[in-house]
N, C-alpha and C positions, 0 to 999 in steps of 0.2 A: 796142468798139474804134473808135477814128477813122481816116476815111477814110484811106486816105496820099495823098500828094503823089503826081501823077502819075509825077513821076519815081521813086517810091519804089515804085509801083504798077508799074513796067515793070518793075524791078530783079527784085521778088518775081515777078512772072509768067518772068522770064528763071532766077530760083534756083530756081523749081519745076518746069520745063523739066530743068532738068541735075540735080534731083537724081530724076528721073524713069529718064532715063538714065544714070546716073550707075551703072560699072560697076566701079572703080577705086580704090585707098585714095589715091591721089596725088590724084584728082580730088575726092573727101570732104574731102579737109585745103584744096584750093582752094576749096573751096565756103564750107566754114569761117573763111576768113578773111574772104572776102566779107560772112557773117552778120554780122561784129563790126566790120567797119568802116565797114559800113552800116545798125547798128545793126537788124538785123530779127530778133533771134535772140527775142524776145518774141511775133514773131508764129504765130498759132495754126499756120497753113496751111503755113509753112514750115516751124515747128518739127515737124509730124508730117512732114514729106519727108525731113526731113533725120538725124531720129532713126529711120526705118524705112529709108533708105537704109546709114545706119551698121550696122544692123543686119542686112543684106543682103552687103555684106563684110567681117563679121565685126570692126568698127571699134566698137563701141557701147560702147568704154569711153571714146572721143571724145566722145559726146552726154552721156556722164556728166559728163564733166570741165568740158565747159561750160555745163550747166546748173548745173552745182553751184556757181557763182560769184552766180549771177543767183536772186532772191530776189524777184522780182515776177514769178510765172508764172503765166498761165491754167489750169485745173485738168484741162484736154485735153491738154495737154503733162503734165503729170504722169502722166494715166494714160495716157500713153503710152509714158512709161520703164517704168513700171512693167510693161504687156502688153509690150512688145519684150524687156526683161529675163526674164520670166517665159517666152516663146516660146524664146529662145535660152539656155535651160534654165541659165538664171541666178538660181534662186531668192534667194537671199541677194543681190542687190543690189535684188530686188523689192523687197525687205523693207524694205533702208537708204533706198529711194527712197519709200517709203509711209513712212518714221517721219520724215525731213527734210520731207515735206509736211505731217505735222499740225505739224512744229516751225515752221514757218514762216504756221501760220495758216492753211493753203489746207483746206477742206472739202472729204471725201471725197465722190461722190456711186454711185448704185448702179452707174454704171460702173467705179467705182476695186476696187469690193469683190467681185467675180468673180474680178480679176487679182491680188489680193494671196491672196484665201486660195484661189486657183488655187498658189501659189507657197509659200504655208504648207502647202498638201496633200502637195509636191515635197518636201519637207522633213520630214514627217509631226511637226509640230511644233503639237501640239495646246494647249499654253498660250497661246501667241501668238492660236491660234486661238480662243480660249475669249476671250480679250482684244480681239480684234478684233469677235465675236460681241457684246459686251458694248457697244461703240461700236455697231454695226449697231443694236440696239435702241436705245439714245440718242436717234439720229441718223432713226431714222425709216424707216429704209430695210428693214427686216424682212421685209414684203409683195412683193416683189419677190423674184418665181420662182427669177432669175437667181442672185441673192445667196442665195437656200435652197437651192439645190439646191447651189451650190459649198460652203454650209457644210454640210450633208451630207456632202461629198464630203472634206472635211477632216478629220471624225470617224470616218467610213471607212476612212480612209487611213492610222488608226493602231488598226482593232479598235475603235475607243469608241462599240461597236455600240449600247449602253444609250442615249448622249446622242444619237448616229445618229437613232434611234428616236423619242426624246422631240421632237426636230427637227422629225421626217417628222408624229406622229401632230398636232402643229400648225400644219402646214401648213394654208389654207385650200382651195388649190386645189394640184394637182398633176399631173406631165405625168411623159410617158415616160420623160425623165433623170429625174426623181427616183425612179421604182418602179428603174429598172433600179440605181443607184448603192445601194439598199439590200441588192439582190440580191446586186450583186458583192462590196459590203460582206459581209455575211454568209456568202456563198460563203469569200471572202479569209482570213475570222476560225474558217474552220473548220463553221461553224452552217448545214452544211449541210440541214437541217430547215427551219431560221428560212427561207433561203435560199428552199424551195419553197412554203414558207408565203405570204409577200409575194409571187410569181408568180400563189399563188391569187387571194389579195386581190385583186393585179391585173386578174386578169380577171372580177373579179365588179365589179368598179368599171369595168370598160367601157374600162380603156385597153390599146392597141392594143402591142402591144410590137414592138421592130425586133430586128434584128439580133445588136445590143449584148447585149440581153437575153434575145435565145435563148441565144445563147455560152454566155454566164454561166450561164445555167441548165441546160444541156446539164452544164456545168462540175460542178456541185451534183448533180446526177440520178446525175454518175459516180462520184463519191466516196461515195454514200448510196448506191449499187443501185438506186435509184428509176427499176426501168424501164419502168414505165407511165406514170409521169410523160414521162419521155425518146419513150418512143414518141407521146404525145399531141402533144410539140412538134415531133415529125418530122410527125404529122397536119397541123399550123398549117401547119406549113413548107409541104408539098404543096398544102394547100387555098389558100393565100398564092399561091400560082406566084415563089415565089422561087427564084431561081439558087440552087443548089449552089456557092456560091465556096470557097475555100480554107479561110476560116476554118470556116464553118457546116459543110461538107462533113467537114472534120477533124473537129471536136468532134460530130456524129454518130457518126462509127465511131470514135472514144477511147470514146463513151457506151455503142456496146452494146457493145465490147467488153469493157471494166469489167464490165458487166452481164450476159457470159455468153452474147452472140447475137451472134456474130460472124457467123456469117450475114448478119444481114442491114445490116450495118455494110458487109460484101465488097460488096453489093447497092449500097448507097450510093457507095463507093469506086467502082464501074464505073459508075455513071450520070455523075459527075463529070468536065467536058470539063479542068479544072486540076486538079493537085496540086500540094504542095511534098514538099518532104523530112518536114514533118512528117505529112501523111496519108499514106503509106508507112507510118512509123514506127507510126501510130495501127494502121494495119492490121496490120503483123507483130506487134507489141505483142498486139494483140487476138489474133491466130491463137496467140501464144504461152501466152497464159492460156487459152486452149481446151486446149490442148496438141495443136492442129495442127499438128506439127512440118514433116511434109512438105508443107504445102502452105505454110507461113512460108518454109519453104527457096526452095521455087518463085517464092513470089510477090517472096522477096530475090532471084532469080538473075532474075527481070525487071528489078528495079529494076537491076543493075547494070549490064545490057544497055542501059537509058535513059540520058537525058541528065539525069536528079539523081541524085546521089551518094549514097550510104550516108554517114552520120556516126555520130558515136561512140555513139548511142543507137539507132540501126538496131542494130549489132553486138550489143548488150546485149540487144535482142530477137530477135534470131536466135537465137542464142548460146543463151538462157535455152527457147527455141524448143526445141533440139537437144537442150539436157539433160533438159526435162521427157519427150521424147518418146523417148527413147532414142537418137537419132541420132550415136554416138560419134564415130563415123568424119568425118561429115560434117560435126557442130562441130569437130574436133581439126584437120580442115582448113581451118573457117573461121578459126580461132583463128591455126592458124601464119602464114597467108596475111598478118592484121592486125598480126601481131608481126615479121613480113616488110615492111613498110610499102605492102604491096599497098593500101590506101587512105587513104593519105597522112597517116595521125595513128596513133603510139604507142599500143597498149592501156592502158588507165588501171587504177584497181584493181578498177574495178565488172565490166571486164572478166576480169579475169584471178580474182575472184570466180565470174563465170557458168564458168569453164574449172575451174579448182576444182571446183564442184558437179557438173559435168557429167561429170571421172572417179569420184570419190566415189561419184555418185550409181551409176553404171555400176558399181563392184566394186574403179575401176582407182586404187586406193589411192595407190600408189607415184607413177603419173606425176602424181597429183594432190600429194599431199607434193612432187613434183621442182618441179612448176611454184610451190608455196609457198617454197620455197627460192630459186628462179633468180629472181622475182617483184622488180623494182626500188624494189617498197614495202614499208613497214612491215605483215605483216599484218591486217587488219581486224576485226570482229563478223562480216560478213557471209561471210568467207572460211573463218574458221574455222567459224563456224556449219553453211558446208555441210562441210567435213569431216569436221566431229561428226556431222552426220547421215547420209553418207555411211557413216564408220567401223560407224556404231550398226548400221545396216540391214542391213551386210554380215559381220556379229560379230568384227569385229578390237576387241578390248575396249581393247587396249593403247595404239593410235592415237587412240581413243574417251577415254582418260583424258588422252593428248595434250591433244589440243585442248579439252579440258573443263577444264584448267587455265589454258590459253591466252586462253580467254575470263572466267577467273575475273579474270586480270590486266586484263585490258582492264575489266572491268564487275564489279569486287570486292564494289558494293554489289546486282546482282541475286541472290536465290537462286536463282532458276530454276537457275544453274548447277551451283552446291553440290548441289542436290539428285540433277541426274543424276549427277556425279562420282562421289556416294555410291552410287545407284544401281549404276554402272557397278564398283565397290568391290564391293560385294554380289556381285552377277555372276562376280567374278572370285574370290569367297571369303574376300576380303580384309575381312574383317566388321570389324578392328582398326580397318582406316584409312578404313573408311566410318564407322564411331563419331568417328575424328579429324574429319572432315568436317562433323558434326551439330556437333561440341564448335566448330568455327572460326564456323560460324554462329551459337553462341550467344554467342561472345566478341566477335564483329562485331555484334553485335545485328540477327541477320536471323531472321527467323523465315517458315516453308514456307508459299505462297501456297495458303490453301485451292484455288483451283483447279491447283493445282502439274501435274495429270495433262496440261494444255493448253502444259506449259514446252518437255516433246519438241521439240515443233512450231516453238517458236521460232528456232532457227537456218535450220530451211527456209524460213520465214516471212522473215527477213531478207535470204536472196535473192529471193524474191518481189518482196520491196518495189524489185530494182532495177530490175523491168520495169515493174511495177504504177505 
């Protein structure tokens, strides 16, 4: 670039002053016309002041509109629309602003290629990305960490663990974002195995892992039961001398309690000088899969006494708390309290599900039918599910063919259901219309899960799952 003219050199030291300060959209539109009348909108130093100032009050469809006239631009102003766009969670004009620069003949360089498939990841728009990937090899720019690990991170971001993979194992070299971005990749995608796999790898390859990469992996350890894994990274964690923060501190006790040792997750929970609402949650959660009832109650009747609030997934863990534990009395009172608007949000269905189970589960048939009834929703799987098992456990057979048809309508094509119906048909002597039952299955063409004896289980199971 050529010098400017003194005078053109005070101008610009005066526009990158005010767009420094510049706090105002009246003052951005001043600034702006200045650009164009002083024809400086080409240069480098300004052009990034003035499109991270737009950017800054929420003006940046301004720096669009006047770049997009101008067709001889430095390729730092371009990736600079492109990052400002992408930050201010503008994927799709990253995108229009990266396809006007190859139209216009400007070459990408490995700076451009972080921020756009940063913004094709936003998008989880994996051709584009395959397409962009395809240019990045061309162009040379492959070797460069910054553009692997983000194209990682975009095959990730839609499951396409396989290409993920093929990415990573061609990597030359590799750093902490990229082991951890396959972690959470495979976490994300379910592949909770693969997940702890690549942590191993990790550490026989000598890389150090942060924060990011416990999470995530704490994440994986709780969905697999892998509690020796979990416990090893609470080992790192201790021998590390890292803070217990919110995040780390939660996703430890979500981990043992997933895993059964809520012990010593409570252990975790009281060493922690913060919580939010979600370590709370993690803890009662936890206490509730124990079936610590009374001590979930307790340690709910603290939190309510503190300065964070229960929300609607504390209640669900209470809740599911009381019923596995027996606590009738003392859910039916948390219950009515929340449908009283004693904590500021309406019970949803997950909730009035755990209330459901909870008389069911108890004998108390009737108020549990009342509250299906009174219920501002559409019944559920999970509602009736605990019913059904409620009814079963308690031999009202009649309640029990209830709701076993109730789920046939919701879920026409599982057997599982058919099968208890028939069941429960048997039971009651009705041998006629358990045969009717066999003959519907075969006219639907469903045929009985050799493990059918595990079907029971299912409706209890699908309240599990709202605390689990």
């Amino acid at each position: 670039m050529l010098p400017l003219p003194r005078t053109n050199a005070a101008a610009v030291d005066r526009l990158i002053h005010l767009l420094d300060t510049c706090a105002s959209t009246i003052h951005i539109k001043q600034i702006q016309a200045q650009l164009i009348r002083q024809n400086l909108c080409e240069d480098t130093t300004i052009g990034y002041g003035f499109i991270t100032a737009c950017q800054s009050v929420g003006l940046l469809e301004s720096a669009h509109r006047l770049y997009s006239q101008i067709k001889k631009l430095d390729v730092f102003i371009w990736n600079t629309l492109i990052k400002c766009s992408s930050h201010a969670q503008s994927p799709h004009k990253s995108i229009s602003v990266y396809t006007r620069m190859n139209r216009n003949g400007v070459f990408p360089n490995h700076y451009t290629f972080p921020f756009v498939l940063k913004a094709l990841s936003d998008l989880r728009d994996v051709k584009r990305g395959q397409c962009v990937h395809t240019q990045i090899v061309k162009m040379g720019q492959l070797n460069d960490i910054y553009v692997q690990n983000s194209l990682l991170n975009v095959y990730a971001s839609v499951g396409s663990m396989d290409l993920c993979q093929k990415v990573f194992d061609e990597m030359p070299q590799r750093d902490v974002v990229s082991w951890t971005v396959m972690i959470t990749g495979y976490r994300e995608a379910g592949r909770f195995d693969n997940a702890l796999n690549v942590l191993e790898r990790m550490e026989f390859a000598g890389v150090r892992p942060n924060q990011v990469t416990m999470v995530n992996s704490l994440s994986a350890c709780s969905s697999s039961g892998a509690l020796d894994v979990g416990m090893r990274i609470h080992g790192f964690v201790k021998r590390s001398g890292w803070e217990l923060d919110v995040i780390l501190g939660t996703s430890l006790i979500d981990m043992y309690g997933k895993c059964g040792r809520i012990e010593e997750g409570l252990g975790v929970f009281q060493s922690m000088e913060e919580k939010n609402v979600f370590t709370w949650n993690a803890l009662i959660k936890g206490l509730a899969l124990a079936k610590s009832g009374e001590e979930a109650v307790w340690w709910f009747s603290q939190m309510e006494q503190g300065e964070i609030k229960p929300d609607e997934v504390t209640l669900i863990g209470v809740l599911f708390a009381c019923s596995h534990s027996g606590l009738v009395q003392v859910g039916e009172s948390i219950f009515r309290s929340l449908v009283d608007g004693k904590y500021g949000f309406a019970p949803g269905i997950k909730h009035y599900a755990c209330a459901v189970d909870l008389f069911a589960r108890s004998g108390h048939l009737e108020e549990a039918s009342k509250i299906i009834n009174e219920m501002p929703f559409e019944p559920t799987k999970p509602v009736w599910g605990a019913f059904l098992a409620g009814s079963r456990a308690h031999g009202n057979l009649e309640m029990s063919e209830f709701a076993a048809w109730k789920l046939i309508e919701l879920q026409p094509e599982n057997s599982g259901y058919y099968v208890i119906l028939a069941s429960i048909y048997s039971m009651m002597g009705r041998w006629i219309d358990a045969e009717k039952i066999r003959e519907l299955m075969k006219e639907r063409g469903l045929k009985k899960d050799l493990g059918c004896s595990s079907v029971e289980h299912q409706p209890l199971d699908s309240v599990n799952e709202l605390v689990a």
